[in-house]
C-alpha beads as a LAMMPS data file, in Angstrom:
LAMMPS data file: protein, C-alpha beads

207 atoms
206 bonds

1 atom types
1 bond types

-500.0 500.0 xlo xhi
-500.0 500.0 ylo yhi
-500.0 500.0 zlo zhi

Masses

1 110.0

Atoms # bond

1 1 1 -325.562 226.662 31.830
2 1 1 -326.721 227.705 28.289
3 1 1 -323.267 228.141 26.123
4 1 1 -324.740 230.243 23.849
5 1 1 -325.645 233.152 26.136
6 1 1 -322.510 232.850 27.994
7 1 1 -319.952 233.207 24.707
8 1 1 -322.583 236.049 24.035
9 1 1 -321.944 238.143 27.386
10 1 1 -318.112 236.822 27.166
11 1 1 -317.960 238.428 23.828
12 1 1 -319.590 241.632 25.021
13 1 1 -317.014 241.588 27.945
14 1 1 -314.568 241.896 25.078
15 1 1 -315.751 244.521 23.257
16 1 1 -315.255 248.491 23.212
17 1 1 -318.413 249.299 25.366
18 1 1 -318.027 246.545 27.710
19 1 1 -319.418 247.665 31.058
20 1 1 -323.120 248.935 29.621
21 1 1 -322.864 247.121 26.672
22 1 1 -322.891 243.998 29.237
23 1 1 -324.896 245.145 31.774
24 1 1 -327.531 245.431 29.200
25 1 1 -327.478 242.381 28.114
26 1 1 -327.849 240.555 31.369
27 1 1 -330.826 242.484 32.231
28 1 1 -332.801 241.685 28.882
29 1 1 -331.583 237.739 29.500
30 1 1 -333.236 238.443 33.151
31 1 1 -336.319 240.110 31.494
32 1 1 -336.706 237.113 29.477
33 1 1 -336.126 234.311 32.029
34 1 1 -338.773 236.317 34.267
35 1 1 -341.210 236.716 31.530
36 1 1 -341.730 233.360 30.248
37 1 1 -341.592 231.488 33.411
38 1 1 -344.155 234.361 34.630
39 1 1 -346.669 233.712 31.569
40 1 1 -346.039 229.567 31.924
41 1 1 -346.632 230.010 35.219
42 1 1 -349.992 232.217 34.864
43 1 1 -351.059 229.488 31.934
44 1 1 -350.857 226.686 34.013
45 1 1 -352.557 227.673 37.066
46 1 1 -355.907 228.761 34.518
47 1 1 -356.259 225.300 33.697
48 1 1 -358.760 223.910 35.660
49 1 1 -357.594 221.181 38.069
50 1 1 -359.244 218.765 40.849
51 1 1 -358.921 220.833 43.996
52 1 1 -357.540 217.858 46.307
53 1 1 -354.071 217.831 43.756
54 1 1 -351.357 219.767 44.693
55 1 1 -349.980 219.515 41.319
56 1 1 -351.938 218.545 38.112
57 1 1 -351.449 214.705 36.931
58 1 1 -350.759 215.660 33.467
59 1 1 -347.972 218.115 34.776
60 1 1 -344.870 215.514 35.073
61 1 1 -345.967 214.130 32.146
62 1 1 -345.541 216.850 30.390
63 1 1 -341.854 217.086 32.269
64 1 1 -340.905 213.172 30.623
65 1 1 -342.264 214.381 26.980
66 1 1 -340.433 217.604 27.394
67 1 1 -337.435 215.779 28.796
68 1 1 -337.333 212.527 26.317
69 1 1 -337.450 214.910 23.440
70 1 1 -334.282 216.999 24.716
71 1 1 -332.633 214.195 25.293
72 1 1 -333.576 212.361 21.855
73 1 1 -332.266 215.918 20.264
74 1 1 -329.418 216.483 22.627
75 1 1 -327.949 213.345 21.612
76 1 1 -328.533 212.971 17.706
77 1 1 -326.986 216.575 17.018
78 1 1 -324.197 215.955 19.927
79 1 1 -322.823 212.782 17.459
80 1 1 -323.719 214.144 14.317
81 1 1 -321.415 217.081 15.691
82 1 1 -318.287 214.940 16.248
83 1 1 -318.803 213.523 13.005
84 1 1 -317.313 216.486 11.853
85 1 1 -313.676 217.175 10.405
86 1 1 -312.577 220.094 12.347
87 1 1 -314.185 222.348 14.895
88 1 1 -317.781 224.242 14.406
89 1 1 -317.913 227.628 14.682
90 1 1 -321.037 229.348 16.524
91 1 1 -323.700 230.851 14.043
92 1 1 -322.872 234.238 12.671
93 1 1 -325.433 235.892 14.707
94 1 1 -323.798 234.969 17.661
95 1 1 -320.948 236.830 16.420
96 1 1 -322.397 239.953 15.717
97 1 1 -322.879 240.649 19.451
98 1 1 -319.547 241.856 19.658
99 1 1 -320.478 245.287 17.796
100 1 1 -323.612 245.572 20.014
101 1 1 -324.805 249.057 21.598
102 1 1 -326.191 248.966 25.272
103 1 1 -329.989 248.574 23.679
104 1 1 -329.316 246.396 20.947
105 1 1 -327.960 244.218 23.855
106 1 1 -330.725 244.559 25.908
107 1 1 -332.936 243.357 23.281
108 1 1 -330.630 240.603 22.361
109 1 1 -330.904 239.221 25.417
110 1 1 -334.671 239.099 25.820
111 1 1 -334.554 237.653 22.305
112 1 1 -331.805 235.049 23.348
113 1 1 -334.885 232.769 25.699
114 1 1 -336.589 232.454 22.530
115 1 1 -334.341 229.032 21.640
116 1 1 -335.703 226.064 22.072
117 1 1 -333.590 224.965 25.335
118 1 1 -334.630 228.235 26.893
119 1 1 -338.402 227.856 25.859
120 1 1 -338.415 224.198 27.335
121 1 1 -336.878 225.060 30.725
122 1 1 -339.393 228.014 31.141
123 1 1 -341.967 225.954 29.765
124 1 1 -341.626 223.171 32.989
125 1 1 -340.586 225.881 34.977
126 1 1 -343.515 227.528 34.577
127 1 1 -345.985 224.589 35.050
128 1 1 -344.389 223.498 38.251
129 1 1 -344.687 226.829 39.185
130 1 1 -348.351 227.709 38.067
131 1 1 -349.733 224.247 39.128
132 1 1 -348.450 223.922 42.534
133 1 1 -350.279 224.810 45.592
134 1 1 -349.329 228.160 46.309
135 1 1 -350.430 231.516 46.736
136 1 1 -349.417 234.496 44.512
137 1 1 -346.618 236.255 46.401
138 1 1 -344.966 231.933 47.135
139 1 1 -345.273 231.946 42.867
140 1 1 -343.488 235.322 43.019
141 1 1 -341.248 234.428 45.022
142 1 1 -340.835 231.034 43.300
143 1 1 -340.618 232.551 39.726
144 1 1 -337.985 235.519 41.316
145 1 1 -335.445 232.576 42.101
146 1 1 -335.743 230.397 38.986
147 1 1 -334.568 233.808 37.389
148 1 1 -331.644 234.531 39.714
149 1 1 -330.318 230.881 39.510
150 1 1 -331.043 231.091 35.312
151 1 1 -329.126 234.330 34.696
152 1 1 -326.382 233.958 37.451
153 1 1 -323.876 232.254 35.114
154 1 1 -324.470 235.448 32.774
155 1 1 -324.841 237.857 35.515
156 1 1 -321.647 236.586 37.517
157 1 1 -319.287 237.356 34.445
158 1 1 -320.372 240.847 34.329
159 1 1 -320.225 241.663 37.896
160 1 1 -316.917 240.190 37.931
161 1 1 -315.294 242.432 35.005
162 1 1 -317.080 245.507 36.598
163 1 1 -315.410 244.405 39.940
164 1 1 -311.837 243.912 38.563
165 1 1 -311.515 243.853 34.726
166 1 1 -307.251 243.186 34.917
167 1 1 -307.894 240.010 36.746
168 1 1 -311.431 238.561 34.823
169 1 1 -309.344 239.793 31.148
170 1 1 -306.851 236.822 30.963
171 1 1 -309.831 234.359 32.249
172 1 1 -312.865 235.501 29.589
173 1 1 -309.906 235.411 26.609
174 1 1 -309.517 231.694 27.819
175 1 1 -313.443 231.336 27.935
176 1 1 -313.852 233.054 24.670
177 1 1 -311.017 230.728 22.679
178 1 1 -312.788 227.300 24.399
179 1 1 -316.320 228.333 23.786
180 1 1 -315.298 229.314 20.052
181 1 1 -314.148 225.897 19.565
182 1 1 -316.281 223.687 21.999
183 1 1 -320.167 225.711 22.389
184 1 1 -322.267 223.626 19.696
185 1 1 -321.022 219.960 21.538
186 1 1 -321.314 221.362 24.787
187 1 1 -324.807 222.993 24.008
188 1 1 -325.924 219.432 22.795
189 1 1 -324.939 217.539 25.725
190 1 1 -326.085 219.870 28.309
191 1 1 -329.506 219.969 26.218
192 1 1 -329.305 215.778 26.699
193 1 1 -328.410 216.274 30.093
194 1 1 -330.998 218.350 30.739
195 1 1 -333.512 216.242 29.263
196 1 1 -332.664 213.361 31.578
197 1 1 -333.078 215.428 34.788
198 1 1 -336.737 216.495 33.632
199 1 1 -337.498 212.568 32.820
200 1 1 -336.201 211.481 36.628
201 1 1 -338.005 214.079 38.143
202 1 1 -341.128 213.279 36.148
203 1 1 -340.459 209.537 36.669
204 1 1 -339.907 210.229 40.483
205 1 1 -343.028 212.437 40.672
206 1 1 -345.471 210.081 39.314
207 1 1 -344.256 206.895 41.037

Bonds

1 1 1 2
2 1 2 3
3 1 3 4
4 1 4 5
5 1 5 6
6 1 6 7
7 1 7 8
8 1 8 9
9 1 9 10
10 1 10 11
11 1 11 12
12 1 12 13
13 1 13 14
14 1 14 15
15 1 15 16
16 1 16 17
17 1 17 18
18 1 18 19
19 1 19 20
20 1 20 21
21 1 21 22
22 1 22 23
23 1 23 24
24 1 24 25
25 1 25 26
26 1 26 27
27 1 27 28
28 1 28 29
29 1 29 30
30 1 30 31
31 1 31 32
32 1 32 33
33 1 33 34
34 1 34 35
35 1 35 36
36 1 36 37
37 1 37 38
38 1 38 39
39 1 39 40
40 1 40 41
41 1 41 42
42 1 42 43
43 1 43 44
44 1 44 45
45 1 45 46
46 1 46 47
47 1 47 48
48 1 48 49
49 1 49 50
50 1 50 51
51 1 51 52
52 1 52 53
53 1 53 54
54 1 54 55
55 1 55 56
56 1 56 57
57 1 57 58
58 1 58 59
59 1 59 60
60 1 60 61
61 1 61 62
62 1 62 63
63 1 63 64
64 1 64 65
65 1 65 66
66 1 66 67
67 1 67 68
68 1 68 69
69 1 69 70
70 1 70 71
71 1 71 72
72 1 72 73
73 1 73 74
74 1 74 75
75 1 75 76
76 1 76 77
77 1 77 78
78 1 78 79
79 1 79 80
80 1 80 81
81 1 81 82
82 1 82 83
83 1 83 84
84 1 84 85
85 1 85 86
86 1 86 87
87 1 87 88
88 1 88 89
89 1 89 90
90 1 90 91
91 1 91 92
92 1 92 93
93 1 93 94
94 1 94 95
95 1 95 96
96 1 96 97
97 1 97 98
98 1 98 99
99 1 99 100
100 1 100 101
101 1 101 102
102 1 102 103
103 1 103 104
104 1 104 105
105 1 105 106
106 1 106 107
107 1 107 108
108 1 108 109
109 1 109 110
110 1 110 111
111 1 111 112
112 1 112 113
113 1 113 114
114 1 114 115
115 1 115 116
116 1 116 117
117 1 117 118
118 1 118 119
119 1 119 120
120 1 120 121
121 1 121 122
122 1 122 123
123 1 123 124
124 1 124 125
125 1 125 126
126 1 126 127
127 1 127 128
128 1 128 129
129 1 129 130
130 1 130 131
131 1 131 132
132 1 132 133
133 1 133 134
134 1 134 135
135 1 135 136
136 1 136 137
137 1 137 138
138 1 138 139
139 1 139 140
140 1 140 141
141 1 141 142
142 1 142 143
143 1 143 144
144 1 144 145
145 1 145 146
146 1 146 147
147 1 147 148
148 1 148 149
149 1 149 150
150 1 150 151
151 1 151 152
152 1 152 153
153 1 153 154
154 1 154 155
155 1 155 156
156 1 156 157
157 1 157 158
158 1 158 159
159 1 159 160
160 1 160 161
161 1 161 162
162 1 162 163
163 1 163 164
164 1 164 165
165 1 165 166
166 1 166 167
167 1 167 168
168 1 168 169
169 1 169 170
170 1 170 171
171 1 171 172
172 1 172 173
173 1 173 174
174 1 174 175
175 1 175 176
176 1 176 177
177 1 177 178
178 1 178 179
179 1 179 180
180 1 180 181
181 1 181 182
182 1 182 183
183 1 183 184
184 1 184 185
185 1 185 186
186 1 186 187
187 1 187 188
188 1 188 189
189 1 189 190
190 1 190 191
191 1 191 192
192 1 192 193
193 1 193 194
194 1 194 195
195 1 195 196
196 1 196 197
197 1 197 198
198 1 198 199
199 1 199 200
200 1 200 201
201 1 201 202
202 1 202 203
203 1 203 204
204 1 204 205
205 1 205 206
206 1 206 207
């Protein structure tokens, strides 16, 4: 549910190479999603652990650090933001995805899991992932449909303008207007949100 890459694809949707210019896109947000968990994953299952764990001790601690600080962040930004006078407008490199080429996409989208929100759901991803008792092809498997469920939000715009473009149009101009005016407050509260869920599972986990 990250706004950012969503308004991004939306605003490749509506732009005069939509179909590969989107397409691309999706697959270099896919690339990234697979390659951090991937390396998180492969990090966390080098460090050396007492064989009788299933999971690491330190591992859900990590998840209520993670989580406190998202929320801690989430929430500070989310009222400084309707402090405001008037309605923020996303950063101006946001924007420039509209005049994005199929590989300037591609790369745009791999670049996209470099934020911070990204980087700290691939981060616990990964760690659950990597220090859980499983073989390689169950962590395949397991990092495979972390990806899907990440990118499907982006993904499931694109295959719906591919699959009828007259009927998504009206919708992603409606998306496009509401993101415009709403994605930095919604990206704060769904980072504060998120942030919560790690700390319950964490909290959960340990006790």
């Amino acid at each position: 549910l990250s706004v950012f890459p969503i308004l991004a694809v939306v605003l490749l949707l509506l732009s005069k190479d939509p179909a590969r210019a989107s397409i691309a896109y999706a697959l270099g947000w896919l690339t990234g999603v697979v390659g951090l968990v991937a390396l998180f994953a492969v990090g966390a299952n080098l460090i050396p652990r007492d064989m009788s764990e299933t999971m690491p001790w330190w591992v859900h601690y990590v998840e209520i650090v993670v989580g406190a600080g998202l929320v801690v962040a989430g929430t500070l930004a989310a009222v400084r933001e309707r402090r405001r006078s008037g309605d923020a407008e996303p950063p101006r490199w946001l924007l420039a995805a509209r005049d994005l080429g199929p590989r300037r996409a591609f790369v745009f989208g791999v670049l996209m899991n470099l934020r911070l929100k990204n980087l700290a759901l691939t981060l616990a991803a990964g760690i659950a992932i990597g220090g859980a008792d499983i073989d390689f092809f169950a962590g395949g498997v397991s990092v495979a449909l972390f990806a899907v469920v990440g990118v499907s939000s982006v993904a499931g715009l694109v295959v719906a303008f591919l699959l009828s473009r007259e009927r998504v149009g009206p919708v992603l101009e409606f998306l496009n207007r509401w993101l415009m005016s709403n994605a930095s407050f919604v990206l704060k509260i769904s980072i504060a949100v998120i942030g919560a869920l790690l700390i319950g599972i964490g909290v959960f986990a340990i006790a």
